[in-house]
VEXDOLO-139226 format. One line per 10 residues: for each residue x, y, z of C-alpha. Coordinates in steps of 0.5 Angstrom, whole numbers, plus 500, padded with zeros to 3 digits. Layout:
// residues N
X:Y:Z | ...
//
This chain:
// residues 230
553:279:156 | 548:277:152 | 549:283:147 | 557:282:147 | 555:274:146 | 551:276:139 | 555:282:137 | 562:279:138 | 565:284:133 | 562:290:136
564:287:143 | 572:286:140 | 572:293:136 | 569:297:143 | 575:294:147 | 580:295:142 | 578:303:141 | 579:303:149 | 586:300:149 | 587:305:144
585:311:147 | 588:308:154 | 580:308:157 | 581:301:159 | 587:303:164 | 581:308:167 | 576:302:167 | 580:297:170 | 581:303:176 | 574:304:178
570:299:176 | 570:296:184 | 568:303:185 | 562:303:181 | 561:296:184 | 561:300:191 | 557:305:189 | 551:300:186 | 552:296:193 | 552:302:198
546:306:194 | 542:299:195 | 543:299:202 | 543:306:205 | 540:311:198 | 544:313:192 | 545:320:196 | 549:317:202 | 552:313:198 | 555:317:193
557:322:198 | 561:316:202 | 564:313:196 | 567:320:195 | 570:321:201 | 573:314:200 | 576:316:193 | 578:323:196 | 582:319:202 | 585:314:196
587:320:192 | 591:323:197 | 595:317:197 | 596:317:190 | 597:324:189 | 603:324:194 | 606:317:190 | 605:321:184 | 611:327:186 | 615:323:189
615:317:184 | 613:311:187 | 609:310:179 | 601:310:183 | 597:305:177 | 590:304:180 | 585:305:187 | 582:298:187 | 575:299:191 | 573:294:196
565:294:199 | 565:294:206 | 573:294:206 | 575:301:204 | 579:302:198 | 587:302:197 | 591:306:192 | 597:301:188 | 603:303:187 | 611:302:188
614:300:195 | 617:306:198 | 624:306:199 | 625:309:206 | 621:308:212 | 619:316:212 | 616:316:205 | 612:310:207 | 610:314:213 | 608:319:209
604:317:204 | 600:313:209 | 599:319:212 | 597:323:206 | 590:319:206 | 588:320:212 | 590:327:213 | 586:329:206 | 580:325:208 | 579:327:214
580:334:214 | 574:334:208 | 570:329:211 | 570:335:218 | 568:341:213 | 562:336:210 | 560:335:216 | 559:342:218 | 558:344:211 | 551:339:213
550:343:220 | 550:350:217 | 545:348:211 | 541:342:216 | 542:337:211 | 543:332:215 | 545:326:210 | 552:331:209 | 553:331:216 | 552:323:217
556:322:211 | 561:327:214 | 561:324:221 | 562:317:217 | 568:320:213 | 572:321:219 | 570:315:224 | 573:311:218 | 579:316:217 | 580:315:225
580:307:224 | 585:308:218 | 591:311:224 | 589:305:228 | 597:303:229 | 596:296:227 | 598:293:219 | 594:293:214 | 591:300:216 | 595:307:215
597:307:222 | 601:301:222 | 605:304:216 | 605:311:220 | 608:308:227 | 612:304:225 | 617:307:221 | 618:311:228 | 618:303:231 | 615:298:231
614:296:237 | 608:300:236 | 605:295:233 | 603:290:238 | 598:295:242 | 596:296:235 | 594:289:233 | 591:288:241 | 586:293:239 | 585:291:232
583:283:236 | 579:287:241 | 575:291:237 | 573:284:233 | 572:281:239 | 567:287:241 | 564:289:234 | 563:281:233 | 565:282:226 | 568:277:222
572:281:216 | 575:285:223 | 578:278:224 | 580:276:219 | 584:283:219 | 587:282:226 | 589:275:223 | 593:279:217 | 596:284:222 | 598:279:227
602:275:221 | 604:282:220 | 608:283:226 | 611:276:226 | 614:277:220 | 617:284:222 | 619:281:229 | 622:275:226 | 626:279:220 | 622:276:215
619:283:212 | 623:283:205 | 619:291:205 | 622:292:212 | 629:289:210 | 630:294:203 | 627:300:206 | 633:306:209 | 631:306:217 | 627:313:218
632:319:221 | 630:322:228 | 628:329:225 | 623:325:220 | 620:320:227 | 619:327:231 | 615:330:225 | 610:324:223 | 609:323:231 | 607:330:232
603:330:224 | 600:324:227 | 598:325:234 | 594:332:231 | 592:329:226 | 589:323:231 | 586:329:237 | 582:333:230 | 579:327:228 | 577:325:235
//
């Protein structure tokens, strides 16, 4: 702050060569990332943290990368510490592409958080296999059928009466774990299911109703995806 302060012209030259080359956009993207990275390494070590922050991206990317072929214009993955991250993009308009791109991060996530953990079980390296177990408890809660969380986007292109066992669960789990951002995402999946019950969802509204064929197939993807994680 001080430098740009007293530099103010060599301050404004650096960001005009970044918009320029377009390394703003990439700034923008992942500066909560190495806010996170900064925060988790103060609190667990620069390796767990890296480690944790990785497969974090890797889940998000698995998002993105599926937005990106199907056209959904993915701009960002915004990195919140102790809340995850998300991927933005454009809304879908079909509830099984929705589904599908929910699916997308936990399913990539997942699967490489269960060979890091093995990985650090055949060297011995037992951060690797916290970091791996981790990743895996963390895409496991993400299928948790309840809006925000993929799940809630997954099950309920199916139905959403999905999501009110999901929600009670979200409530429980706040209650047990004593959890004030629990809670506060419990609020936010309660609003959710009002809104959708009572038609005022405008993203439920513009998107096409999943075909059957598509609902059997996100249920079975889910339901493999939940008992390998578990």
């Amino acid at each position: 702050g001080i430098a740009l302060f007293k530099f103010k012209a060599l301050g404004l030259i650096g960001l005009k060569l970044l918009t320029s080359f377009k390394l703003l956009v990439f700034f923008k993207s992942f500066i909560s990332m190495f806010i996170m990275l900064g925060i988790y390494t103060m609190m667990f070590g620069w390796v767990y943290a890296f480690i944790i922050v990785g497969l974090l991206l890797i889940h998000e990317l698995g998002h993105f990368v599926w937005m990106k072929a199907n056209g959904l214009n993915p701009r960002s993955i915004i990195f919140m510490p102790f809340a995850g991250a998300a991927a933005v993009s454009d809304q879908p308009d079909n509830q099984s592409l929705n589904a599908w791109v929910a699916m997308a991060g936990p399913l990539i996530g997942g699967l490489t958080s269960i060979g890091l953990f093995y990985f650090g079980q055949a060297r011995e390296l037992n951060v690797m296999m916290a970091a791996g177990w981790t990743g895996v408890m963390l895409n496991l809660f993400q299928l948790v059928p309840a809006k925000p969380f993929d799940g809630g986007h997954i099950l309920g292109a199916i139905s959403k009466w999905f999501l009110l066992p999901g929600t009670l669960v979200v409530f429980t789990l706040a209650a047990l774990w004593h959890t004030p951002l629990m809670f506060i995402i419990a609020l936010i999946s309660a609003y959710s299911v009002f809104m959708i019950f009572t038609g005022r969802d405008k993203s439920q509204l513009t998107m096409r109703p999943a075909k059957p064929l598509d609902k059997f197939a996100i249920a079975c993807t889910y339901m493999g995806l939940v008992l390998i994680l578990g």
